[in-house]
C-alpha positions in Angstrom: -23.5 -2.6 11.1 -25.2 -5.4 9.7 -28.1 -3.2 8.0 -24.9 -1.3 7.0 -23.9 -3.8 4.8 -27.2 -5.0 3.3 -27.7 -1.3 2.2 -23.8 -1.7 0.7 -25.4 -5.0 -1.0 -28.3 -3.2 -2.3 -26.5 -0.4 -3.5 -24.3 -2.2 -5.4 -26.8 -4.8 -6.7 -29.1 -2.9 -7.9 -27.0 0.1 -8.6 -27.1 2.5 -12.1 -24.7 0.7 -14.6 -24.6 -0.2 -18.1 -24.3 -3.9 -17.1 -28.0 -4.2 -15.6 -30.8 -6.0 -17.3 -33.5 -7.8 -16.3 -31.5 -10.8 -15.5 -29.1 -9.6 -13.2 -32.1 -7.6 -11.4 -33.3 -11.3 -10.6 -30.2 -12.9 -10.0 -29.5 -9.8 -7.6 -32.9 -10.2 -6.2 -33.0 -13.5 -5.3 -29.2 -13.9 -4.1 -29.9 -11.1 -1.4 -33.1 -13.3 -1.0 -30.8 -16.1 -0.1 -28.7 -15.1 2.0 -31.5 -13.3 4.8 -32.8 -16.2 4.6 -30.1 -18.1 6.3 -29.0 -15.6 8.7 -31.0 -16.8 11.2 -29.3 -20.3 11.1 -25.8 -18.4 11.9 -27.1 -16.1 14.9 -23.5 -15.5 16.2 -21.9 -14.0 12.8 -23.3 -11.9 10.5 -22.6 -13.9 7.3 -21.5 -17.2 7.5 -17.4 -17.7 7.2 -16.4 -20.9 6.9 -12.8 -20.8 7.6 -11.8 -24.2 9.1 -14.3 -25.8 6.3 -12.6 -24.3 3.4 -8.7 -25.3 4.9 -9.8 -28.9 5.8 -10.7 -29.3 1.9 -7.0 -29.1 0.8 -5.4 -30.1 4.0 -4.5 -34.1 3.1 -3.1 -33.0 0.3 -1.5 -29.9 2.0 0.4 -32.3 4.4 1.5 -34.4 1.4 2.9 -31.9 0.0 4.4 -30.2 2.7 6.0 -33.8 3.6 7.7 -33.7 0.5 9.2 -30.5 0.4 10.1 -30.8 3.7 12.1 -34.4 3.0 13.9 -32.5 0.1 15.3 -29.7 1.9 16.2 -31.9 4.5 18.0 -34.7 1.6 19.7 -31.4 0.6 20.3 -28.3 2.5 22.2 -27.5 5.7 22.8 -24.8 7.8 21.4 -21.4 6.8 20.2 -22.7 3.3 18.7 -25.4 4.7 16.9 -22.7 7.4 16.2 -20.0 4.1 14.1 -22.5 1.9 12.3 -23.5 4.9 11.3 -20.1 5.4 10.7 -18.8 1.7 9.1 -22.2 0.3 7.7 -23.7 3.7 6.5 -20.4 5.6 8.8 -21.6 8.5 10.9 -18.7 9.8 12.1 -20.7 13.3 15.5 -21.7 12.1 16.3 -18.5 10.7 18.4 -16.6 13.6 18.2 -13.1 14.8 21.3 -11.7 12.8 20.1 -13.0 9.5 16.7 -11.2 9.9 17.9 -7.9 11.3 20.0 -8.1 7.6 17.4 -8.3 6.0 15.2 -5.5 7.8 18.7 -3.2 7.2 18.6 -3.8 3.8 14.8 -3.7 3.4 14.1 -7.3 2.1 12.3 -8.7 4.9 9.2 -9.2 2.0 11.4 -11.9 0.7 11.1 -14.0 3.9 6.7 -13.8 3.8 5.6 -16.1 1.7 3.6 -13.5 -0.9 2.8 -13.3 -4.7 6.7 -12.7 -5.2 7.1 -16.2 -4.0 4.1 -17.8 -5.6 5.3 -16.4 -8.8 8.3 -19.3 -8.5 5.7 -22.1 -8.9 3.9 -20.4 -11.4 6.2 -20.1 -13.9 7.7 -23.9 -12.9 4.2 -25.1 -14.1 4.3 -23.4 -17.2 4.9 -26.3 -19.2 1.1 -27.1 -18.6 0.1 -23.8 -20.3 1.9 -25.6 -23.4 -0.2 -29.2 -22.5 -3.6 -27.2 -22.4 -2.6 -25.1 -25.5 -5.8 -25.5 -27.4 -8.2 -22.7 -27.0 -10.9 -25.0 -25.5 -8.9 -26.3 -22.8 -6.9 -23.2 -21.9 -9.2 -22.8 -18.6 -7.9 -26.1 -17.9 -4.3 -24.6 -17.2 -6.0 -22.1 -14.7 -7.9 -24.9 -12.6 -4.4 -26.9 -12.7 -2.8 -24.4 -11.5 -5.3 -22.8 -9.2 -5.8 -26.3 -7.2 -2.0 -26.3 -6.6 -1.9 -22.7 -5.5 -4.7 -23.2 -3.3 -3.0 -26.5 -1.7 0.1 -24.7 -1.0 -1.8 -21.4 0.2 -2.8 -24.2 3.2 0.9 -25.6 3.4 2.6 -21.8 4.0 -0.5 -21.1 6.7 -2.8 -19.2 4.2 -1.6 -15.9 5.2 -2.9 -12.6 3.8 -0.5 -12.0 1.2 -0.3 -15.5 -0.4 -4.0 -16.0 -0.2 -4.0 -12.5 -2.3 -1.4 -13.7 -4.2 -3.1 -16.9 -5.4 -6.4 -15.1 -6.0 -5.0 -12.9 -8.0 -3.4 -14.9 -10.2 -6.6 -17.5 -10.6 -8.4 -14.5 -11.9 -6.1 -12.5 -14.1 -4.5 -16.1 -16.0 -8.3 -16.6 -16.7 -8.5 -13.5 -17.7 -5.8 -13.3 -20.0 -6.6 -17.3 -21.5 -10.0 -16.0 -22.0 -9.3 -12.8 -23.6 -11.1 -10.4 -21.4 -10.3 -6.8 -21.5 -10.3 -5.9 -17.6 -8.1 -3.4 -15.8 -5.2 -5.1 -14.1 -6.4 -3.4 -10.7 -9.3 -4.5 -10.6 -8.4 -7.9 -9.6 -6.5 -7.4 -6.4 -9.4 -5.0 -5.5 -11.7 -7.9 -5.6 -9.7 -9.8 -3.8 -9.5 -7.2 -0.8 -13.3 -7.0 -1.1 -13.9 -10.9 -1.4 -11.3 -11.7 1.6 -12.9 -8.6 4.1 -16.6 -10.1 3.0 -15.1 -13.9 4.1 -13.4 -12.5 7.4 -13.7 -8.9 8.3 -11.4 -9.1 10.9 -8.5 -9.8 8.2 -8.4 -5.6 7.6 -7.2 -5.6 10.7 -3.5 -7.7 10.1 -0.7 -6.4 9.1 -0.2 -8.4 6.3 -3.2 -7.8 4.6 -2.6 -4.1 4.8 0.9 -4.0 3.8 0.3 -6.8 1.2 -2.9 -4.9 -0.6 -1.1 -1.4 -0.1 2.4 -2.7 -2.0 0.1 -4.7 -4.9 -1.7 -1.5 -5.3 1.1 1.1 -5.4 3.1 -1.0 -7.6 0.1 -1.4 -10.1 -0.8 2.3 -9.8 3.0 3.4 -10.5 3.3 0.6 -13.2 -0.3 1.9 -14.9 0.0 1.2 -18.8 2.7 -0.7 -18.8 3.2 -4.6 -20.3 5.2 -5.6 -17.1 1.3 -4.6 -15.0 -0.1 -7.9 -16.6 3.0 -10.0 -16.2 3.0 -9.4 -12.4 -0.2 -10.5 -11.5 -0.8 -13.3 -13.9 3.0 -14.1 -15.1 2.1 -14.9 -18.4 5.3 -14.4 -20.5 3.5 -12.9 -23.5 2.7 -9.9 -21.8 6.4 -8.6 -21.6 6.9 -8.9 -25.6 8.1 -6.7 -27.2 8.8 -4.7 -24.0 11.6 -1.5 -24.0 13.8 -0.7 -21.0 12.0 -3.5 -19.3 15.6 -3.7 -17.0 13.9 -0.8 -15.6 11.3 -2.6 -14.3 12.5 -3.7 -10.8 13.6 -0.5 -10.1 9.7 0.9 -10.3 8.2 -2.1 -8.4 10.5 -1.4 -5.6 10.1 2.7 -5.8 6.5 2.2 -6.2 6.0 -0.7 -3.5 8.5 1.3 -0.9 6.7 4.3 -1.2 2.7 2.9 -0.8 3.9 0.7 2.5 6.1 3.5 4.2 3.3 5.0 5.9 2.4 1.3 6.8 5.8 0.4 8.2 6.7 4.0 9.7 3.8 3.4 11.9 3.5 -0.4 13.0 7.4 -0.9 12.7 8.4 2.9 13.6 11.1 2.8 11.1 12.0 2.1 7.0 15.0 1.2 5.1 16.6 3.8 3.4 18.9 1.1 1.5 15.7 -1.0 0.1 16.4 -0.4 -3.7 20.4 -1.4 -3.0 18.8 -4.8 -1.5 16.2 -5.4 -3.6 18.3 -4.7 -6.9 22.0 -6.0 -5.9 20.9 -8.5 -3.2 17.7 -10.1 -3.8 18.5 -11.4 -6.9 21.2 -13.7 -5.8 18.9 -15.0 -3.5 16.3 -15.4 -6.2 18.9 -17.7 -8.2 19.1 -19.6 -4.7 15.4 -20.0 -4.7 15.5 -21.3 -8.5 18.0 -24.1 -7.3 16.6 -25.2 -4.7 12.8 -26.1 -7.2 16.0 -27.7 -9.0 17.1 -29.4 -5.7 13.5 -30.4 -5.0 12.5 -31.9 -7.8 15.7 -33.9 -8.4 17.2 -34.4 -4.8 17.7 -38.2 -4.9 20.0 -38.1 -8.2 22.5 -35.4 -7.6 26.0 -36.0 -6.6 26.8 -35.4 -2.6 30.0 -33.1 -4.3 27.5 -30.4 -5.7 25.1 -30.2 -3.2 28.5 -29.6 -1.0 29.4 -26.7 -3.2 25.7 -25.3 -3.2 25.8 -25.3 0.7 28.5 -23.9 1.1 28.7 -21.2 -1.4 25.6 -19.6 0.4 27.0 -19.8 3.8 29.7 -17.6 1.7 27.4 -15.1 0.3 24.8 -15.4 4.2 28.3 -14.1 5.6 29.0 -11.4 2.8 25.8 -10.0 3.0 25.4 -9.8 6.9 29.4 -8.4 6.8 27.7 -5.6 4.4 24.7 -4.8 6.2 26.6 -4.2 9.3 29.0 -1.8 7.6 26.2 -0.1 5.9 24.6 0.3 10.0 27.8 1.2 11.6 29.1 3.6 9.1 26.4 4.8 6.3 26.3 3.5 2.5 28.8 5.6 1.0 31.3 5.7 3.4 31.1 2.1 3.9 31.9 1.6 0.0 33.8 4.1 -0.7 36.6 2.4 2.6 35.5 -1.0 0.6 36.6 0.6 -2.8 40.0 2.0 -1.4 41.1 -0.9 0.6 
């Protein structure tokens, strides 16, 4: 296998391609020169992956932060929110019980509960205001190394899972992209990323998050080809959805697109889909996203707000917990329409 891959590495360094020159001959040359020569210092592997190196170089900062968002959730929510936003901003699924995940799987929106670039995309657009700070042309890869230490920091706070780790590479390279003007293909980035994480760990292929986060980011990009809303995803750069028509339309095609590139993915390591994904993804999920928007709110601010309205933010999403559960198990006891159509008469 090993002489596999150094044929792979040869192939593609020194492959036909308009980009080759002399230059890149050599740089090929002597970084396939490098790293035979310090195989023989890692016997056991057959490149070098430093995993626990590469964690333990955000992790003080990684517990800071994790400290602090876990003292503002605990200053503010209770009870299922409180449960929720450790889940969807900490990673932390423990306090979230049985009957609150098997809604979600009914209604398909069990993605919202793994930390992924959905999630990441929260943060992203919180720290936009730098963008604005590091507005000069000079400085605009300034906003991308900002941002791309935070990412990385929080990457280590969530357990630098598959889909966040692709999620935050993903973003580093298409907002660089975008500041620096290049004209590259919006897939190409998340391909990278496979390639870069299976070259770091090859055993990664083998989760089921990496295959289910790759397979979603590709079919959504794939059935999204050409359009604005292709760039916006990976790199959330406002700009991008200027000038944009029917772009209302453009939940509906990430969840079509993403449903149908994972089903052969779920059918087989889950032995079952949700046939109600886009009514949970386009009538549920965004009242939970508006839940998620607060609680940045609630984090940031925690210490200031009144006792009364943090009450009232509590308890209105032990209201809407109960509705939804209440809905999903109409919707698994009696089928969609019949379900609303009794709702509608009654």
């Amino acid at each position: 296998m090993y002489c596999l891959d150094l044929v792979l590495v040869c192939a593609v360094a020194f492959g036909f391609g308009s980009w080759r020159s002399v230059w890149t001959d050599v740089g090929a040359l002597l970084w396939i020169i490098t790293v035979l020569a310090g195989v023989h210092v890692f016997l056991e592997w057959r490149y070098w992956y430093p995993s626990p190196e590469i964690a333990v170089i955000f992790e003080p900062w990684a517990v800071r932060l994790r400290q602090i968002l876990q003292n503002r959730i605990d200053l503010a929510a209770t009870g299922s929110l409180h449960g929720f936003l450790y889940g969807v901003l900490l990673g932390d699924r423990t306090e979230l019980t049985p009957a609150f995940q098997a809604g979600f799987r009914v209604l398909g929106i069990s993605h919202m509960l793994a930390v992924s670039g959905f999630h990441v995309g929260f943060w992203v657009v919180l720290g936009r205001p730098l963008k604005w700070l590091f507005r000069l042309r000079k400085w605009r890869v300034m906003y991308v190394l900002f941002m791309g230490a935070f990412l990385c920091i929080y990457a280590v706070v969530v357990g630098s899972g598959p889909s966040v780790v692709r999620a935050v590479g993903t973003f580093c390279f298409a907002a660089c992209a975008v500041q620096m003007n290049w004209k590259v293909t919006p897939l190409h980035w998340p391909l990278l990323m496979a390639w870069l994480m299976w070259w770091y760990d090859p055993a990664v292929v083998q989760r089921v998050g990496y295959q289910l986060s790759f397979s979603a980011v590709c079919g959504i990009l794939i059935g999204l080809s050409g359009l604005p809303a292709v760039e916006f995803l990976q790199s959330w750069q406002r700009e991008s959805l200027r000038g944009t028509k029917l772009g209302f339309l453009v939940p509906v095609q990430v969840s079509l697109s993403a449903w149908t590139a994972t089903l052969p993915l779920v059918m087989h390591h889950f032995g079952g889909a949700s046939s109600y994904f886009l009514v949970g993804n386009l009538l549920i999920v965004p009242l939970f996203v508006v839940y998620i928007w607060s609680a940045l709110f609630v984090v940031l601010f925690a210490p200031i707000l009144p006792s009364g309205a943090l009450e009232v933010w509590n308890s209105s999403f032990e209201w809407w917990v109960a509705f939804v559960l209440k809905v999903t198990e109409g919707i698994s006891r009696q089928g969609l329409l019949e379900f609303f159509s009794q709702a509608y008469l009654q």
